[in-house]
Each structure stands twice: as C-alpha cells, then as structure tokens.
N, C-alpha and C positions, 0 to 999 in steps of 0.2 A: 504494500500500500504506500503511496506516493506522497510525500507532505500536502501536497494543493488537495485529495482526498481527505485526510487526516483533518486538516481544519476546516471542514465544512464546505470549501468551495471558494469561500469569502478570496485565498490570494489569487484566482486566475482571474480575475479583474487586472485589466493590465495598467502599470505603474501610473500612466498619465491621468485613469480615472481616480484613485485614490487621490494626485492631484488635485483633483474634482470637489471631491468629498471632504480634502480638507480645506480649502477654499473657499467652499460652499458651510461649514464649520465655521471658519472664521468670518465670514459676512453678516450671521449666526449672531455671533457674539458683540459686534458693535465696529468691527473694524473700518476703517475708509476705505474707501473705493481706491483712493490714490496708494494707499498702502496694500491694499489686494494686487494690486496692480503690478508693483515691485515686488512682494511673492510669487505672483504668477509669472512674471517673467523668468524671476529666479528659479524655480521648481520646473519649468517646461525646459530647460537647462539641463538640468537633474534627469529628469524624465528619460531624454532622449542619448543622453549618458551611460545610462544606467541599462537600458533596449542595446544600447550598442554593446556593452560589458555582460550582455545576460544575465543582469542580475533583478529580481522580483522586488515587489512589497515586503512580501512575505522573508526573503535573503535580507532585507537591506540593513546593517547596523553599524554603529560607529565606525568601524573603518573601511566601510564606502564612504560615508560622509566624510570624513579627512582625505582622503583619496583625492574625491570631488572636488572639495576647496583647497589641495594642492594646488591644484590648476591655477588657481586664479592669485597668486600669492605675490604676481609681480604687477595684476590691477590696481587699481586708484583704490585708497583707503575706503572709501566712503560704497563705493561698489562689492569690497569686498567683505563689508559689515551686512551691508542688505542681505549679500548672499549667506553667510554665516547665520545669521536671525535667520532666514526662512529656511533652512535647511535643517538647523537643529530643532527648528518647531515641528516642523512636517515632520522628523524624528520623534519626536515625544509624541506627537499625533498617532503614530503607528503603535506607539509603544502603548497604550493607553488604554490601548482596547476597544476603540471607539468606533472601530468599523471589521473590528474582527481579523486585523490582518494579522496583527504582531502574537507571536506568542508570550503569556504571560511570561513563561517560565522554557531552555530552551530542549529541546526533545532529546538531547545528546545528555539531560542530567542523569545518573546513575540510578535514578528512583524514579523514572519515568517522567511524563509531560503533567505539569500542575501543581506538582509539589512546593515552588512557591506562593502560588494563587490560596493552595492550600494552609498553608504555615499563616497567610497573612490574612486570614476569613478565621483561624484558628484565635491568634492573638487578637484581632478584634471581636469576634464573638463568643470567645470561652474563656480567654484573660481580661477581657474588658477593656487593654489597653489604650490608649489615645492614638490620634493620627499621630504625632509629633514622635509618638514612641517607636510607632510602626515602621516610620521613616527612618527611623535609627536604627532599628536591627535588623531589615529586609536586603540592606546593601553590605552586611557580614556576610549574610549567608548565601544573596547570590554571587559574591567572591567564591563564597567556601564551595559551593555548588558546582564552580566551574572547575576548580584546583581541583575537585576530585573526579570530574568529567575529563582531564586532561591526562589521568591518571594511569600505566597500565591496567589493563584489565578491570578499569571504574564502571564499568556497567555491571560486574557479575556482581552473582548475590552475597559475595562478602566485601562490598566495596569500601563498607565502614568500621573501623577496628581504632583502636587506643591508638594506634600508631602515623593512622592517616590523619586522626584528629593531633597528635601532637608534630608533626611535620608541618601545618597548616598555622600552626603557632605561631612555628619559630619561623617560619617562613615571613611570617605580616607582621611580626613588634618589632622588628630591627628597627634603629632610629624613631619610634613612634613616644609618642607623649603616656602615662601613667594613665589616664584618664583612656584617649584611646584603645590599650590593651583593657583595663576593666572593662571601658563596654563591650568590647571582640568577645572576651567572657562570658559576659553577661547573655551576648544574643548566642553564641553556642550551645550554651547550658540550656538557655530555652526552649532551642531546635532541638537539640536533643533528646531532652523529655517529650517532646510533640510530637517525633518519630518513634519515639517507644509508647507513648498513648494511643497512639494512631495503628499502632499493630505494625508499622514500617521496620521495627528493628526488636531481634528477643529480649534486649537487656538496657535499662537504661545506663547510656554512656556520660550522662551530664559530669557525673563525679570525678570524671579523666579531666575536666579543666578544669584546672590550677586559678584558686581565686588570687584578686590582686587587692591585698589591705589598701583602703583608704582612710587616711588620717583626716581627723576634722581637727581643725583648729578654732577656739574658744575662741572666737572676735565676734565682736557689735555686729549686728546685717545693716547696711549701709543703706539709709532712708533717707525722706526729704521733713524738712521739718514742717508745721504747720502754717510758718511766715512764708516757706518755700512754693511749696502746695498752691498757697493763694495765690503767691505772684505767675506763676505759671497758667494760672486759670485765668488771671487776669488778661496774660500777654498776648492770649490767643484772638486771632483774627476773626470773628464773627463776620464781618462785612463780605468772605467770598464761600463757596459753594462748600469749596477744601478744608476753611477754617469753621465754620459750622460743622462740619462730620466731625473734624478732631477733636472741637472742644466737648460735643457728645463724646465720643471714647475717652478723651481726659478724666472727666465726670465719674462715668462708670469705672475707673482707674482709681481714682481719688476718693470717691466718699462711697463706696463698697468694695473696694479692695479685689476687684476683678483680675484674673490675670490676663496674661496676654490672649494664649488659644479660648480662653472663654469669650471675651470679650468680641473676638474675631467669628468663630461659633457663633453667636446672636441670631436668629433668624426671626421673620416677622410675627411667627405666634409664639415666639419665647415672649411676645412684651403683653403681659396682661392689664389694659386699659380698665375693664371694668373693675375688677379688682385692684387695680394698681402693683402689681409684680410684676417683678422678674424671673422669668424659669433660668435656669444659667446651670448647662452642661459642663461638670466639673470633670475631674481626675478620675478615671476608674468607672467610667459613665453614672457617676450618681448624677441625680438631678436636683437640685435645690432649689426653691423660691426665694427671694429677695422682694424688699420694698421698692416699688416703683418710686423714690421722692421726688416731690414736688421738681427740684431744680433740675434733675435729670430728665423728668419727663416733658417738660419745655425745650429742651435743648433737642430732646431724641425728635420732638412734634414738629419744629421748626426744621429741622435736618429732614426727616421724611417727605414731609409739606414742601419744602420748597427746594429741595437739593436733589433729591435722591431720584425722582424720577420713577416711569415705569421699568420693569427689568424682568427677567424671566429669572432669574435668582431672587430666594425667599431672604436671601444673609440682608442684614439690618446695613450694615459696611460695605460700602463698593468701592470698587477704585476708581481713580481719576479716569484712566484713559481705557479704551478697549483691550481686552476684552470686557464688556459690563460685567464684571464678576464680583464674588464677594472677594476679601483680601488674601492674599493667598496664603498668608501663615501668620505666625505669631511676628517672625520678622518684619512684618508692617507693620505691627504695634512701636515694636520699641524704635523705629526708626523714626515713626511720628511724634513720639516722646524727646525722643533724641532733639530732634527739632525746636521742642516746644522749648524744650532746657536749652538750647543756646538762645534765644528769645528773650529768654529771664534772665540769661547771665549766668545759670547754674552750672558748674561744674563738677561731675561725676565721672569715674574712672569703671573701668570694669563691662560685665555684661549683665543683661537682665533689666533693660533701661527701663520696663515698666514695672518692675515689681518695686521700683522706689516706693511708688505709690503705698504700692499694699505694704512696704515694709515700715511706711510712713505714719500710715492708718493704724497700726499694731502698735507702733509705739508710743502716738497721742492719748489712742485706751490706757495701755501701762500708767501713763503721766497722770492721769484724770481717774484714777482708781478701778481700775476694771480687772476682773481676774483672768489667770488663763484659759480659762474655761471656757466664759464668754470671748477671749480675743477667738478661742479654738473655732465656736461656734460662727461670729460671724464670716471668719478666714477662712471656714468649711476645709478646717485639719484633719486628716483621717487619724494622726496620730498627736498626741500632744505632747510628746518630746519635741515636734516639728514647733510648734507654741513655743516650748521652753528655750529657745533659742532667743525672744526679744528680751527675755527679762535681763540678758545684759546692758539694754541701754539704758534703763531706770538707774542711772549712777548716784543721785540723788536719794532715792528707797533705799540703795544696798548701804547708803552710808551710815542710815538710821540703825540698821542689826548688825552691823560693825564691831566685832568687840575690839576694846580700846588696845592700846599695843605694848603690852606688857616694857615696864623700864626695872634697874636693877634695885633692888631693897623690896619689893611686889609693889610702890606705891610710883604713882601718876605724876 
C-alpha cells in the first residue's frame, strides 16, 4: 500500500492546489489582497519547483524549503523575506493538518503512524495538561522519535531498551542549559509511562531517566508595587483601537491576578454579563469564576463595542493585523506588558513580564492583612507552598516575630 492510499487520498491533489487551499485559508482569515498576492506569486515558484524535483504535498519538509530559498540567497533582501514568510507559512499550513496532507507524526517512526497525535490527545485529555505545556514536550519526543527511527533495526519490536533511551541522552545535553536537560527528562519520563499505559511497551521505562535536582533559591518574587501598578494603568493609551485592548488585559493583569495563557484563553462566553463573572480556564483545566468588577467591565465593553469588531474567532483578544485571530500565546501578553512598562519608566529584569502583576497583587494582600489562604484562593494555587513563596516580601511583618539578637552577658 502506497502512502497517497494510506492517507486517504487527501496528497494526490497536486502541489499547486494545496497552493489553492492555503491561499484560499488565508483570505479566510483577514489577509490583503496585496499580501495574497506576494504569496501567490511566491508559492507558484515553489509549486513549479517542486513538479520539477518530484517532490509532493504530502514529501515536502524542511529541507525542501531551505533547498528552495537556496536559490534565491543572492536576491534583493526584501524579495527574499517575502519569499521566506510565505514559504515557511505554506509549511506550517501542511503541517497543521488542515487539509489532510501532512502527516501528524512520520510513518518511518518505530511505533507506527500517530503515535504522536496520540501522546498529545493523551497529555491533553488524560493529564489535563495546558497548550503551553504540550508545546514543551511534543518537540522532545519528536526529536526522540526520529533518533530512534534513524536507528539500526528501529522498526523491530525491540526498538526501545534502557540503552537507546540512555544514548539519546547523552546524545542532546552536551552544551545544553540545567533547565533544558530537566525538561528533556521530564517529557521522556512522560512518554514513557504513556507507552506503557497504552499497552505500547511490557514495562514501564520512565525510571531509566536520570532526574536533574533543581535548586530553589529563597528570594523575594519580583512585583510591581501599588504606586507602580497605577502609573502603568495610567500611561496606557485609550485614545487608539490597540490601546483600548491593552489596557483591558492590563486590568485583568492587575486587579485579578490573571496570568498570561489565561488571560489570552478568554473567549466571549467566558464573560458572564448577567451575572457579572468571569469563567477563566486555569492550570490543569480547572475552571474558576471570578468577579466581573465594575472597572474591568467598562474597559472589556468599550474594547468589544468599539475595537474589536466582527470575527469568526470567539477569543475576547485579537491581534492587530491579519490573520483576525485571537493572540497567539502567552508571549503576546508579556510583550504588551513589556511595552506598557517602558511607558511608565518601569524597569524590570528577567522573564515572566506579566506575572509582575499577579506577583504585585499577592503582595499588597500580604501588606493589608490577608492570609495565605485567601492570597491561595484568589491566585487559584493548586498548592500552597506555591503561596508560601510571597510571604518573603512582608519584610516589615517578619521584623515584628524577630527575636532580638542575643549580645554577651544574655542582656540587650
């Protein structure tokens, strides 16, 4: 049986209609006609390239597409960015699944076709996992997927042993960061256990990777103060379409401690008007309510009413330019943050530019009497050691249970 059999049919559509489909996708989504334009020209390029090289929809991965824009390496800068955009999109295009060409997962892996379709339908609907998470450990293991597909003899039925997993190791931490090896671990261990739940493998191998200790160091989490907070809220631009959306997600940042993926997550029946809540899809897909208050739901009304527009997207957040989409990840939040903070003058070091907020909000509770329970509560902590982490910045409280500092003779 033939691959073009195998997947349904869907790749003997020959390369130029796929063209079609994804062009006809992006007009779809809001794109200009002058920008269709310059893909179109771009991709019938590709097309006809590609018919010459015999290579399909269904063939075509990253090193066709370098291949392709070899070519053009000694073009005008500005020609060769057009074509690089539309080549690597039409790429994600196939990859995506959206017209049935590409395969998930590639049929040369030792565990057959799907296996990672499977692993990541696994982690989202039996771990509960988040997108963000998924994203993190789906590009370990189709690393790991291929290193064993490249394998002597990686298709037979003893393709996975203590030995290929420790090869695969040492193979990917040379030079790598402490943090990177933990998580290569952490999505190993995962898969692991998912191929022995699943009946794919007799024994579970998880216990063959080697954990990497992580050391927490006792510091402050790095917030914004109350005086901060404001001025931020202040500096934002209401007067344009862009600054009306932000200062709604500033809001929701600031006086409910939202993170970033939730925030982003928002869709239009998460906003309960008659009620006045918020539904807000947290860690672990719990779902929690929240107070719609007053000042955020003027900001969200005005943003809807007059920004936002019709859209075939339910997400509450869209982005500036085509495609009308909702934001594409949590990295739109902090980058918007980002912004708002040199506005105000604030300077902040590090990552995690929205969680100042919520690390801001946790510790004004602290200052104003609030216990960990309630900060646990509204922060919606699964754990409250995760809590116990602000009560270092109440430096003022810790100085009150202080005991004094013993001098010589026992007296003060």
């Amino acid at each position: 049986m033939n691959r073009t059999t195998l997947e349904g049919g869907a790749c003997q559509k020959p390369f130029d209609e796929h063209v079609a489909l994804f062009l006809h996708h992006l007009r779809a989504a809001g794109y200009a006609e002058r920008t269709l334009r310059q893909k179109r020209w771009a991709l019938r390029s590709l097309a006809r390239w590609a018919q010459r090289k015999g290579i399909t929809a269904a063939d075509f991965h990253d090193r066709h597409a370098a291949a392709f824009l070899a070519r053009s390496s000694g073009r005008a800068k500005d020609f060769v960015a057009v074509q690089r955009r539309a080549v690597r999109q039409f790429l994600g295009f196939l990859r995506s699944g959206t017209i049935g060409a590409y395969p998930r997962a590639s049929r040369n892996t030792p565990v057959g076709h799907g296996l990672l379709q499977d692993y990541e339908d696994y982690l989202r609907n039996n771990r509960g996992l988040a997108e963000n998470s998924i994203r993190v450990y789906v590009p370990f293991i189709r690393s790991f997927l291929a290193s064993q597909a490249a394998r002597p003899g990686g298709a037979s039925q003893r393709w996975l042993n203590t030995l290929a997993i420790r090869d695969f190791i040492l193979d990917h931490i040379r030079h790598r960061s402490g943090e990177y090896i933990r998580l290569l671990g952490t999505a190993l261990r995962s898969f692991l256990r998912f191929l022995f739940l699943s009946g794919r493998i007799a024994r579970d191998l998880s216990a063959s990777v080697p954990t990497v200790r992580k050391y927490r160091q006792a510091v402050p989490p790095v917030f914004l103060s109350p005086e901060e907070v404001e001025r931020v809220l202040a500096k934002a631009d209401r007067s344009t379409s862009t600054g009306r959306r932000d200062y709604a997600i500033l809001l929701l940042l600031a006086r409910l401690g939202l993170r970033a993926g939730e925030t982003v997550a928002l869709e239009l029946d998460d906003l309960v008007w008659r009620t006045g809540e918020i539904v807000v899809h947290g860690k672990g897909r719990i779902v929690d309510r929240l107070p719609l208050l007053s000042e955020i739901g003027e900001a969200l009304a005005a943003y809807l009413r007059e920004d936002r527009g019709a859209c075939a997207s339910r997400r509450v957040f869209l982005r500036r330019w085509a495609p009308r989409t909702g934001l594409t990840g949590p990295a739109a939040i902090g980058h918007i943050v980002r912004a708002a903070l040199v506005r105000a003058d604030i300077h902040r070091s590090g990552r995690g530019a929205a969680h100042l907020f919520r690390h801001g909000l946790a510790t004004k509770m602290i200052r104003h009497g609030a216990s960990m329970s309630e900060i646990a509560e509204l922060l919606r902590h699964r754990s409250q050691t995760t809590t116990a982490g602000y009560s270092q910045v109440s430096f003022e409280t810790l100085r009150t249970v202080a005991l004094p500092w013993p001098v010589s003779g026992g007296e003060q």
